[in-house]
HTML snippet that shows the backbone in 3Dmol.js (N, CA, C, O; Angstrom):
<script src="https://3Dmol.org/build/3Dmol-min.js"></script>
<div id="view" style="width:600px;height:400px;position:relative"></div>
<script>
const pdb = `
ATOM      1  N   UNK A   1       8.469  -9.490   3.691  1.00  0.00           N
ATOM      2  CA  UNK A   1       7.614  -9.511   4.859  1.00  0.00           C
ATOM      3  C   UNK A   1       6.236  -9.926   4.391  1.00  0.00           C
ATOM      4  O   UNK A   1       5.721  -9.536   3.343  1.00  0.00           O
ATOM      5  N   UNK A   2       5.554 -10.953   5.472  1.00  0.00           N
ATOM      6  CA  UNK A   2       4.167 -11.482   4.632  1.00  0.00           C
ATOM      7  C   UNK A   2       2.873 -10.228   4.750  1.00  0.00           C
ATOM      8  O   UNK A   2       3.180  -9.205   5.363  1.00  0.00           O
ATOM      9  N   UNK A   3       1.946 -10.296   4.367  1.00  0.00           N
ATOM     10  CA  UNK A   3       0.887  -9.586   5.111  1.00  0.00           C
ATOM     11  C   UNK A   3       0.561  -8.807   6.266  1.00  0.00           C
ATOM     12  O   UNK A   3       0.493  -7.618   6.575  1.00  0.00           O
ATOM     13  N   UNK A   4       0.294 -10.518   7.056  1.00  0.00           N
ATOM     14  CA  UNK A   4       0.078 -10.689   8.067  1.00  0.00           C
ATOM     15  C   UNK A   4       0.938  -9.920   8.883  1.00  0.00           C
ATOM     16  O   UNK A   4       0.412  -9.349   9.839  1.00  0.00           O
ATOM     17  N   UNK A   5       2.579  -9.742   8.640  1.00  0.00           N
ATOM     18  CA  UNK A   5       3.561  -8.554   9.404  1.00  0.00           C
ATOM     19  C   UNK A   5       2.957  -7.528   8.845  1.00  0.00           C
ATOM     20  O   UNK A   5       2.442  -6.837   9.724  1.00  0.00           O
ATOM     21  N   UNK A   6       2.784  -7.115   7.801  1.00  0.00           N
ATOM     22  CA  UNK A   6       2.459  -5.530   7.382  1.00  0.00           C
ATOM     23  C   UNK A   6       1.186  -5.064   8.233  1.00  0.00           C
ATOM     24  O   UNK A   6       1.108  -3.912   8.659  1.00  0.00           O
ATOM     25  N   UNK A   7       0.123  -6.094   8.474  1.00  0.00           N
ATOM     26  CA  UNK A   7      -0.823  -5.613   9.470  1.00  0.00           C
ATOM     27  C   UNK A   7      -0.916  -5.753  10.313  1.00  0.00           C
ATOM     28  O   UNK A   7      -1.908  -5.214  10.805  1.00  0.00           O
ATOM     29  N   UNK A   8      -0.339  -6.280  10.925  1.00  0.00           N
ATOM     30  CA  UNK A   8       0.668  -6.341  12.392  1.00  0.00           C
ATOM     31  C   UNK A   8       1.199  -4.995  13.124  1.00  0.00           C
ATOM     32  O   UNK A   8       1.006  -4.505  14.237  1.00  0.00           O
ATOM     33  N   UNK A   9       2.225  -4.492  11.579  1.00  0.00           N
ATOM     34  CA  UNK A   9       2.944  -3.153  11.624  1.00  0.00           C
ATOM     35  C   UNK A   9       1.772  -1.687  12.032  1.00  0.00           C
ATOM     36  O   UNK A   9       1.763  -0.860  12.944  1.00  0.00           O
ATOM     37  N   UNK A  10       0.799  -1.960  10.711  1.00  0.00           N
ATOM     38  CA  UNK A  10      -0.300  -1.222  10.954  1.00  0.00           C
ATOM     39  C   UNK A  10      -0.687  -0.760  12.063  1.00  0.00           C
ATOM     40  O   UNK A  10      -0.511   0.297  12.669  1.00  0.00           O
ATOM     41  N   UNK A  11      -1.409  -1.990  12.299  1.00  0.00           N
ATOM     42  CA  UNK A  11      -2.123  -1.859  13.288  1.00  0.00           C
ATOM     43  C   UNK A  11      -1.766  -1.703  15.034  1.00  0.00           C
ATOM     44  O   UNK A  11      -2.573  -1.772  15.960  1.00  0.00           O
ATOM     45  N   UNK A  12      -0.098  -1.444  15.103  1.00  0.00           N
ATOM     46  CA  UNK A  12       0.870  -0.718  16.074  1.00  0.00           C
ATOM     47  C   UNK A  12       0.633   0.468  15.287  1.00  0.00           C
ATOM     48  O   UNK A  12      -0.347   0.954  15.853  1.00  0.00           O
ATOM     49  N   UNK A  13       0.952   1.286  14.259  1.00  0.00           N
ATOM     50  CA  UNK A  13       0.808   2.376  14.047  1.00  0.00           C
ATOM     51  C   UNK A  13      -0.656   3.197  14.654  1.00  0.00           C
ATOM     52  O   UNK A  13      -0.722   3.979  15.602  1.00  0.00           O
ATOM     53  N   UNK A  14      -1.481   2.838  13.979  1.00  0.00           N
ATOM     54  CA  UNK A  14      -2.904   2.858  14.014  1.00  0.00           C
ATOM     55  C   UNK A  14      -2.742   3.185  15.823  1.00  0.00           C
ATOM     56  O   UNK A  14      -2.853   4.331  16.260  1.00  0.00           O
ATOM     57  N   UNK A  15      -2.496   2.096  16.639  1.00  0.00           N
ATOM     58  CA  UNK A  15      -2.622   2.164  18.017  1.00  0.00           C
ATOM     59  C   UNK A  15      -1.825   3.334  18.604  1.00  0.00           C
ATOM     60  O   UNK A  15      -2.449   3.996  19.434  1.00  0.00           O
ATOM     61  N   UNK A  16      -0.623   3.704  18.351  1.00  0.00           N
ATOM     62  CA  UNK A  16       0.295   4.290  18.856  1.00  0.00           C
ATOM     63  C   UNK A  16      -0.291   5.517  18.547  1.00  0.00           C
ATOM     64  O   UNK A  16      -0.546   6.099  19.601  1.00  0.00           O
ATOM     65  N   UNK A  17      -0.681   6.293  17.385  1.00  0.00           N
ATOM     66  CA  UNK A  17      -1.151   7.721  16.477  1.00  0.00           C
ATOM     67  C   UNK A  17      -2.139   7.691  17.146  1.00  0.00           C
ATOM     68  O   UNK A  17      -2.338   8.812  17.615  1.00  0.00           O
ATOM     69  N   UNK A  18      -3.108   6.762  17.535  1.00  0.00           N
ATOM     70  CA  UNK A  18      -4.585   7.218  17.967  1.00  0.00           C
ATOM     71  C   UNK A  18      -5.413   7.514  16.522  1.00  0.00           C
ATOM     72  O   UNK A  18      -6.135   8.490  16.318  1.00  0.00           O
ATOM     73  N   UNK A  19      -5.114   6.392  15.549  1.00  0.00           N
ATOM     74  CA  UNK A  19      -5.595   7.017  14.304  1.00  0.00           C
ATOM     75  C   UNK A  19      -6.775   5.643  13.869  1.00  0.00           C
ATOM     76  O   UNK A  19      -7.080   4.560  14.367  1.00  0.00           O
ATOM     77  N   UNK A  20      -7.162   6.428  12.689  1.00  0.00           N
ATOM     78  CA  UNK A  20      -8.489   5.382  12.683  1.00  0.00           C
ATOM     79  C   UNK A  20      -7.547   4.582  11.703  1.00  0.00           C
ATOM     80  O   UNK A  20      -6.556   4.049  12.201  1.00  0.00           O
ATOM     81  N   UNK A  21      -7.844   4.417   9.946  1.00  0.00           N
ATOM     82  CA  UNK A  21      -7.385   4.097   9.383  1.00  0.00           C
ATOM     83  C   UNK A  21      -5.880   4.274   8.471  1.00  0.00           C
ATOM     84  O   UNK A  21      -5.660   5.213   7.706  1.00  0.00           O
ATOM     85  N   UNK A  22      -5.032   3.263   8.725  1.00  0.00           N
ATOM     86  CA  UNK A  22      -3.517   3.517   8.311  1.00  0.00           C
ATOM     87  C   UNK A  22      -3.467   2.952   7.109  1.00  0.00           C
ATOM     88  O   UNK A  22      -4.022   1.866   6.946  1.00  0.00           O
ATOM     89  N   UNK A  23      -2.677   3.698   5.868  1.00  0.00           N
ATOM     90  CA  UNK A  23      -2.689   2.597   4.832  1.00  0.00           C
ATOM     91  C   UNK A  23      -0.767   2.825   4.522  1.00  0.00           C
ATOM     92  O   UNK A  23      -0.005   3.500   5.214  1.00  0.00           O
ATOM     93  N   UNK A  24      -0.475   2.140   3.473  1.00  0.00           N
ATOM     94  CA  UNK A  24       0.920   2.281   3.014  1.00  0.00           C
ATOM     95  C   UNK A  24       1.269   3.264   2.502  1.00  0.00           C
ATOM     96  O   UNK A  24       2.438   3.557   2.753  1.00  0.00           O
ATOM     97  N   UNK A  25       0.505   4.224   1.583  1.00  0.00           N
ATOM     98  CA  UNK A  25       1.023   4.833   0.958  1.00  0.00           C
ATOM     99  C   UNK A  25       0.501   6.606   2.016  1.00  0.00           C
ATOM    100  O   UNK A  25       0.165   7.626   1.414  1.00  0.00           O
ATOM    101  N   UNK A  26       0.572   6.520   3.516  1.00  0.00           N
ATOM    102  CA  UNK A  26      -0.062   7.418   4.329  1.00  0.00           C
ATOM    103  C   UNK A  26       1.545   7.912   4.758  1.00  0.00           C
ATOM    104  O   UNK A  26       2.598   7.297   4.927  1.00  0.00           O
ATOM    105  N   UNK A  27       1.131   9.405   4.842  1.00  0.00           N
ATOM    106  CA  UNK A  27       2.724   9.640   5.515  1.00  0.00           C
ATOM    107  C   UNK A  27       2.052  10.120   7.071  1.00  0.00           C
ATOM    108  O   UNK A  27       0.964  10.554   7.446  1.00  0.00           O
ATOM    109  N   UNK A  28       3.743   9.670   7.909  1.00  0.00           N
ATOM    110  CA  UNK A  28       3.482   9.242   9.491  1.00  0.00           C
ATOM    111  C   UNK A  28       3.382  11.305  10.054  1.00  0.00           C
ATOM    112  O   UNK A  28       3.146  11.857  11.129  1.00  0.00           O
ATOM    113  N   UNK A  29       3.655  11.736   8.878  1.00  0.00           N
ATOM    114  CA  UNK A  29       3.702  13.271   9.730  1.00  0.00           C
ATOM    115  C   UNK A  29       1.797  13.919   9.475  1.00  0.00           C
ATOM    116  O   UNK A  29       1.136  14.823   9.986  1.00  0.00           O
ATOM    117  N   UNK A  30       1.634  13.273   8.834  1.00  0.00           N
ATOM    118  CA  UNK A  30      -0.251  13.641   8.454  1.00  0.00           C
ATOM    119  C   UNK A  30      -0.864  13.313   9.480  1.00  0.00           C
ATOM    120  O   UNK A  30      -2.062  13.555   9.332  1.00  0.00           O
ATOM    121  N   UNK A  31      -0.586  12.790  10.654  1.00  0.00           N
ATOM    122  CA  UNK A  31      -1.632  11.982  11.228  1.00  0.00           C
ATOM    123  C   UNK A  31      -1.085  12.468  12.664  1.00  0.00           C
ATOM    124  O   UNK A  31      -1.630  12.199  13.734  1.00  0.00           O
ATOM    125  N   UNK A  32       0.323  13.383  12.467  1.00  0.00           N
ATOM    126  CA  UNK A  32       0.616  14.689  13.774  1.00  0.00           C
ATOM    127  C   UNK A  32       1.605  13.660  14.507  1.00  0.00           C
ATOM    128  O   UNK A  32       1.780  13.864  15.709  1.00  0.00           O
ATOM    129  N   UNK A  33       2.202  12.692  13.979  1.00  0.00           N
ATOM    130  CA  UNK A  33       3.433  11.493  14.104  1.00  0.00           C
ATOM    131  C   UNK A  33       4.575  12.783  15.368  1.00  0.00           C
ATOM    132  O   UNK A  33       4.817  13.966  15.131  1.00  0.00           O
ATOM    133  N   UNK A  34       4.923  12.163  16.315  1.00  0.00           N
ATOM    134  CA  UNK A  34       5.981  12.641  16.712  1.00  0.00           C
ATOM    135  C   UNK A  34       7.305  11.707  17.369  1.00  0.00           C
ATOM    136  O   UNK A  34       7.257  10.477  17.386  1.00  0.00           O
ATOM    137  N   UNK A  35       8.303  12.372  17.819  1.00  0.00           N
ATOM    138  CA  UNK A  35       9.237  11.487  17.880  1.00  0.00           C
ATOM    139  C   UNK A  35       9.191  10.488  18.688  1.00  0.00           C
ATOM    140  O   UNK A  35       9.738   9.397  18.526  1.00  0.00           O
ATOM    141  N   UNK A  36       8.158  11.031  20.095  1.00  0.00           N
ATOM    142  CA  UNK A  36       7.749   9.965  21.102  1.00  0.00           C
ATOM    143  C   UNK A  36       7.256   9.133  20.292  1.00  0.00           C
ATOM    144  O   UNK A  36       7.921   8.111  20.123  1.00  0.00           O
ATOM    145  N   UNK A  37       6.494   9.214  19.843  1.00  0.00           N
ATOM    146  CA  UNK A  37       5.517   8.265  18.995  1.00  0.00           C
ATOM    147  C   UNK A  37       6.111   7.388  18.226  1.00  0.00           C
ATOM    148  O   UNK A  37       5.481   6.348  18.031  1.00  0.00           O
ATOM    149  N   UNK A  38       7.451   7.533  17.580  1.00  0.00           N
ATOM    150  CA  UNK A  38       8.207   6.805  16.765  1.00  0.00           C
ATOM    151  C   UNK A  38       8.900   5.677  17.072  1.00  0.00           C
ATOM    152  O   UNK A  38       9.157   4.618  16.499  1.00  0.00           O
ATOM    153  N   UNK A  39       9.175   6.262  18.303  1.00  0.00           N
ATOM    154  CA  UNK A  39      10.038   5.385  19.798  1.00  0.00           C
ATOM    155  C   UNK A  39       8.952   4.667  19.886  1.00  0.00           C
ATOM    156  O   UNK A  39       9.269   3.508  19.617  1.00  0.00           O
ATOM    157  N   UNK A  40       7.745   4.751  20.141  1.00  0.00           N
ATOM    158  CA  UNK A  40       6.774   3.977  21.100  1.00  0.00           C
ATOM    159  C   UNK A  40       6.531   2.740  19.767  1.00  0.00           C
ATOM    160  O   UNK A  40       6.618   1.525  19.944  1.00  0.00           O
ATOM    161  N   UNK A  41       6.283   3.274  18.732  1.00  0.00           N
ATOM    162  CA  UNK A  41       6.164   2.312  17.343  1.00  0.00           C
ATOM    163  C   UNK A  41       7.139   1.251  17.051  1.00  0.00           C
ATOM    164  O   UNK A  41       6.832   0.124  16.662  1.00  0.00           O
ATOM    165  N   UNK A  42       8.685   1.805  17.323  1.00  0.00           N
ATOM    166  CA  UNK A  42       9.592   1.216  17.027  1.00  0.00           C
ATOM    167  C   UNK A  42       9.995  -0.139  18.424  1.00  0.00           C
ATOM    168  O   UNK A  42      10.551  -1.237  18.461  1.00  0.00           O
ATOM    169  N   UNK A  43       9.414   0.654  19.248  1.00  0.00           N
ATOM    170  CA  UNK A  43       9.789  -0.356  20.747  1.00  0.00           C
ATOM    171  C   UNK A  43       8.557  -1.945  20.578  1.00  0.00           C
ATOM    172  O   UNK A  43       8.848  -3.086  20.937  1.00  0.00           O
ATOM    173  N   UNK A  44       7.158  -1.481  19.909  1.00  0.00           N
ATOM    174  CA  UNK A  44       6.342  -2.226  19.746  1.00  0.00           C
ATOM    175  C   UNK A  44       6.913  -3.050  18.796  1.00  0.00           C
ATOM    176  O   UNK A  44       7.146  -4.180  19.225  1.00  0.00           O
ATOM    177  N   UNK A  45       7.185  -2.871  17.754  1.00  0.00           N
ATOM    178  CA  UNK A  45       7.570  -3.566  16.609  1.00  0.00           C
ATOM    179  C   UNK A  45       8.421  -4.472  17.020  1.00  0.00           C
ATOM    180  O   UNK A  45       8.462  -5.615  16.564  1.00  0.00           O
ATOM    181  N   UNK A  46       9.315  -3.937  18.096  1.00  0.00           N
ATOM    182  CA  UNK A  46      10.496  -5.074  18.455  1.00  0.00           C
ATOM    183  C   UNK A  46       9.704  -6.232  19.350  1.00  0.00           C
ATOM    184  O   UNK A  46       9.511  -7.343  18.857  1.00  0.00           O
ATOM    185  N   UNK A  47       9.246  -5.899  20.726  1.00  0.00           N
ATOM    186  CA  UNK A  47       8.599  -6.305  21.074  1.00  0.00           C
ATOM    187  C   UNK A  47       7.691  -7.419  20.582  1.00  0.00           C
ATOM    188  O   UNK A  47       7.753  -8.559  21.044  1.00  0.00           O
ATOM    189  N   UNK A  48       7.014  -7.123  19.817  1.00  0.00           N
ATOM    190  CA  UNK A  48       5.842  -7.815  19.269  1.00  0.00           C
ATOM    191  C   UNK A  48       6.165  -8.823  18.403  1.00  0.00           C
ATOM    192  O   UNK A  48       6.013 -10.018  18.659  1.00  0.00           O
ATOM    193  N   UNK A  49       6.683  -8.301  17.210  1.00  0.00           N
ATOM    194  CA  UNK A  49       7.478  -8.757  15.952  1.00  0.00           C
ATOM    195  C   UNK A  49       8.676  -9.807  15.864  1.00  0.00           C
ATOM    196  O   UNK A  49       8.896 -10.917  15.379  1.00  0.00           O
ATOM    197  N   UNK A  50       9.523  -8.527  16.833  1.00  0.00           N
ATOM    198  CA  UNK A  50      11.292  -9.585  17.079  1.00  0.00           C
ATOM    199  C   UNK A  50      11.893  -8.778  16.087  1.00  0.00           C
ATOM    200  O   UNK A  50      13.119  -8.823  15.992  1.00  0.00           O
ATOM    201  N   UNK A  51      11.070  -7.850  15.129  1.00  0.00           N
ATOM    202  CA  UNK A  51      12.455  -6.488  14.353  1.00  0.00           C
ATOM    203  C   UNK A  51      12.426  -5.877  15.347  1.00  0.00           C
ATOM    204  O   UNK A  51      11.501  -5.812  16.157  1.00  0.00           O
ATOM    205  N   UNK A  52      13.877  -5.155  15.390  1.00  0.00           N
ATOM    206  CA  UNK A  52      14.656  -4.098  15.752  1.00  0.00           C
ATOM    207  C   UNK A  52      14.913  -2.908  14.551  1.00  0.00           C
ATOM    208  O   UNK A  52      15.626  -3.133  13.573  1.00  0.00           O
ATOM    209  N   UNK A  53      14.250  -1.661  14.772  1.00  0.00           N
ATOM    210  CA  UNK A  53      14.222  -0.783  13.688  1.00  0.00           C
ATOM    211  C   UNK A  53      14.154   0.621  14.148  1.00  0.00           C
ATOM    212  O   UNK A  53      13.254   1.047  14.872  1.00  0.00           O
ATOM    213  N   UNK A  54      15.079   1.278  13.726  1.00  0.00           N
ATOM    214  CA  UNK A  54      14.899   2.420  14.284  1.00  0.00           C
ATOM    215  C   UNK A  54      13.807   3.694  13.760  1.00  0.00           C
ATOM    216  O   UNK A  54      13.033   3.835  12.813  1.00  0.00           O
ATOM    217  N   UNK A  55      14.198   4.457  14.865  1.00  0.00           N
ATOM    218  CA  UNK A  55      12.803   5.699  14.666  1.00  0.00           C
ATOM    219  C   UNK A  55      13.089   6.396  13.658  1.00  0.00           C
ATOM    220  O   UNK A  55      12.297   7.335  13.572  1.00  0.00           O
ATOM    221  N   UNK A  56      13.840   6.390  12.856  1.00  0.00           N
ATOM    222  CA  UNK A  56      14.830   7.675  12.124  1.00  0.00           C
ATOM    223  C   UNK A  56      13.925   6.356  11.002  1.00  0.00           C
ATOM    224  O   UNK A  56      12.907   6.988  10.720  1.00  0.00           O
ATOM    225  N   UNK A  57      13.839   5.481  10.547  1.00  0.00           N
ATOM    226  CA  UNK A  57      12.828   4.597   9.565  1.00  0.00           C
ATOM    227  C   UNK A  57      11.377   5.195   9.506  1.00  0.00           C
ATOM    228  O   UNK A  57      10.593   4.869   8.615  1.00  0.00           O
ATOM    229  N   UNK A  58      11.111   5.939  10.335  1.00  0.00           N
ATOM    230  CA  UNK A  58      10.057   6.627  10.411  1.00  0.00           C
ATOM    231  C   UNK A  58       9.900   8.058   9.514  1.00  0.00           C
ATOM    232  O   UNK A  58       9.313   8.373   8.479  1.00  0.00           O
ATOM    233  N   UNK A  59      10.837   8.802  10.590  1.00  0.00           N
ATOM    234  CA  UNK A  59      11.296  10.042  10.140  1.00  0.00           C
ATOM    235  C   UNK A  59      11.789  10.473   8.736  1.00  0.00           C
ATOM    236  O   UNK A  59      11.489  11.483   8.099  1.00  0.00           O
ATOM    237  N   UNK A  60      12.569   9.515   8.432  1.00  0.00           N
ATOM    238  CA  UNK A  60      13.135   9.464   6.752  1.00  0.00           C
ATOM    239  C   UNK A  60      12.776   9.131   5.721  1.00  0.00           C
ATOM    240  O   UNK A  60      13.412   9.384   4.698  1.00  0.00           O
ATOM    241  N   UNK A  61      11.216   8.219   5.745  1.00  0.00           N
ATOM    242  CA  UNK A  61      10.704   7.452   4.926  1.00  0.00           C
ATOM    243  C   UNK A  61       9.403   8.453   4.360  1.00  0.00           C
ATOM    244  O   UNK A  61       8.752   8.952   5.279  1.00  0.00           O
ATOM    245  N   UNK A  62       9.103   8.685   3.436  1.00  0.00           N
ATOM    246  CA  UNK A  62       8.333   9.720   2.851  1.00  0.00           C
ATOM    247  C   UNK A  62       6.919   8.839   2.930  1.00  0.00           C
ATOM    248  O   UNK A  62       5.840   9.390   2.711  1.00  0.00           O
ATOM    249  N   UNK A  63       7.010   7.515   3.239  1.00  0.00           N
ATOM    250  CA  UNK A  63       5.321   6.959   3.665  1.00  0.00           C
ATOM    251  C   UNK A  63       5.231   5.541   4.900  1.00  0.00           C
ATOM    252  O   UNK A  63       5.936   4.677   5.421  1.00  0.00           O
ATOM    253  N   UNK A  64       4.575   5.789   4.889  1.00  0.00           N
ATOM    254  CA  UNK A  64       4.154   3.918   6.149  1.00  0.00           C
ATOM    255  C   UNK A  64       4.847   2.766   5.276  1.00  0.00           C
ATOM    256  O   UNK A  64       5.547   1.936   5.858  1.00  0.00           O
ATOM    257  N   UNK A  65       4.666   2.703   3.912  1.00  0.00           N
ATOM    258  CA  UNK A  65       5.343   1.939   3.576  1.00  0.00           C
ATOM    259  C   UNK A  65       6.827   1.765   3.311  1.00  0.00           C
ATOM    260  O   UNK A  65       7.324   0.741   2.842  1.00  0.00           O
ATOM    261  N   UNK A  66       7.542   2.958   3.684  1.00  0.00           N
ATOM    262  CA  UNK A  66       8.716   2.912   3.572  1.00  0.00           C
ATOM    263  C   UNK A  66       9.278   2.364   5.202  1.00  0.00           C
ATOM    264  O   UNK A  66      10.454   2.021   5.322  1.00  0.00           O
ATOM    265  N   UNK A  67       8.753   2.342   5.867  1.00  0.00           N
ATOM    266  CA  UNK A  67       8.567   1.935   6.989  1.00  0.00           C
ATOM    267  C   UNK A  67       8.290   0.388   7.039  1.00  0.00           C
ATOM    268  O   UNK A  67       9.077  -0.413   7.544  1.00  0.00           O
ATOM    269  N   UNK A  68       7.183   0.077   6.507  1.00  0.00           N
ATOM    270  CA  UNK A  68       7.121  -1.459   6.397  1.00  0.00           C
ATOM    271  C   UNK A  68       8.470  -1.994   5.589  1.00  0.00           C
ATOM    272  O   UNK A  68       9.101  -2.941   6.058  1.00  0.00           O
ATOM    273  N   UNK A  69       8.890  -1.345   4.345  1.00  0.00           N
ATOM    274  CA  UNK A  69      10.284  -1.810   4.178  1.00  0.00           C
ATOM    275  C   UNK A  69      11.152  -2.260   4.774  1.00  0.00           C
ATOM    276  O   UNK A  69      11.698  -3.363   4.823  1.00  0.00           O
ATOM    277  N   UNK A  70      11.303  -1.061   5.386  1.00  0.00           N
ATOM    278  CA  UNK A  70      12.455  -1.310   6.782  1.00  0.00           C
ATOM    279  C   UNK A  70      12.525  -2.195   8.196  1.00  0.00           C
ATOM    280  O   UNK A  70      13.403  -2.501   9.003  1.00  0.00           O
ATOM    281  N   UNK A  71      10.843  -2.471   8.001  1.00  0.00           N
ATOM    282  CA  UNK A  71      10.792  -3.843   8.998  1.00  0.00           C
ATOM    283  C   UNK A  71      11.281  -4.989   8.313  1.00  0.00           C
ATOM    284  O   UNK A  71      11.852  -5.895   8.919  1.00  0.00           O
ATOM    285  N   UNK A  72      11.116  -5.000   7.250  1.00  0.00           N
ATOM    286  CA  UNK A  72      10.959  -6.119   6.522  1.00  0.00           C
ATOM    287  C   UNK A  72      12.703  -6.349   6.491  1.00  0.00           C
ATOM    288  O   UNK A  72      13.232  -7.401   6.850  1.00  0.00           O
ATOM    289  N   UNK A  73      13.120  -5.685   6.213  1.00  0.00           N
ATOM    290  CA  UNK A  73      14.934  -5.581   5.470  1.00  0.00           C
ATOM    291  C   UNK A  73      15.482  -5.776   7.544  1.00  0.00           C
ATOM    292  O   UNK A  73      16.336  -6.595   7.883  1.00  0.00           O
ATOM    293  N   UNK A  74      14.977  -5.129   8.256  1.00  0.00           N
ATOM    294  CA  UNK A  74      15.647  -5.643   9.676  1.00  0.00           C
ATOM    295  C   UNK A  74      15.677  -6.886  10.182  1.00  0.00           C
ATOM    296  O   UNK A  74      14.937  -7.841   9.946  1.00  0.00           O
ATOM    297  N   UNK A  75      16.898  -6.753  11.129  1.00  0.00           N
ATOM    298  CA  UNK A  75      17.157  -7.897  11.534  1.00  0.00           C
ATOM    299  C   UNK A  75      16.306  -8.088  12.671  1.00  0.00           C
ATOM    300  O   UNK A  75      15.849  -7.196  13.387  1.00  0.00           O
ATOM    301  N   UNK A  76      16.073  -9.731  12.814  1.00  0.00           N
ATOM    302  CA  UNK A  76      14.948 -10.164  14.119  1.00  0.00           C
ATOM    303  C   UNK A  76      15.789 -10.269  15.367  1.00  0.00           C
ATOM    304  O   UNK A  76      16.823 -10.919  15.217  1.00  0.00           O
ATOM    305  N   UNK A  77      15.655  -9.968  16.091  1.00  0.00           N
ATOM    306  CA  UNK A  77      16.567  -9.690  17.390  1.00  0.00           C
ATOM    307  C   UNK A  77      16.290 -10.812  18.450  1.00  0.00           C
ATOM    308  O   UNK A  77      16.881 -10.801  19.530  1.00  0.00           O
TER     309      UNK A  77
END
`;
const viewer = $3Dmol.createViewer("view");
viewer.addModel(pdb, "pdb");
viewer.setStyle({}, {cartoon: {color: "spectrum"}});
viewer.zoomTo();
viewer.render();
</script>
């Protein structure tokens, strides 16, 4: 995934949390992440992007960047 997707990704996070600054190595439960919120992240990403990724990429991933992984490794829909 180039950059430009990773701050893409971000900066849906950033929007969705109501948070100031997001980085990669930030975990999504520090910043009071909930499941709505995961949905709302994951629906943007598709939306926006063209990945399809689920919320449980959120939930399971011990940081934002395990998350950007998983955009990256999904398929474009």
């Amino acid at each position: 995934m180039s950059a430009e997707t990773d701050a893409a990704v971000i900066a849906i996070i950033e929007d969705v949390l109501n948070a100031g600054a997001v980085t990669p190595a930030d975990d999504f439960y520090e910043f009071g992440g909930t499941s709505l919120q995961a949905v709302r992240i994951c629906v943007r990403v598709q939306t926006e992007l063209g990945r399809r990724v689920e919320p449980d990429a959120l939930f399971d991933g011990e940081r934002i960047a395990d998350f950007l992984a998983a955009v990256a490794a999904a398929d474009a829909s």
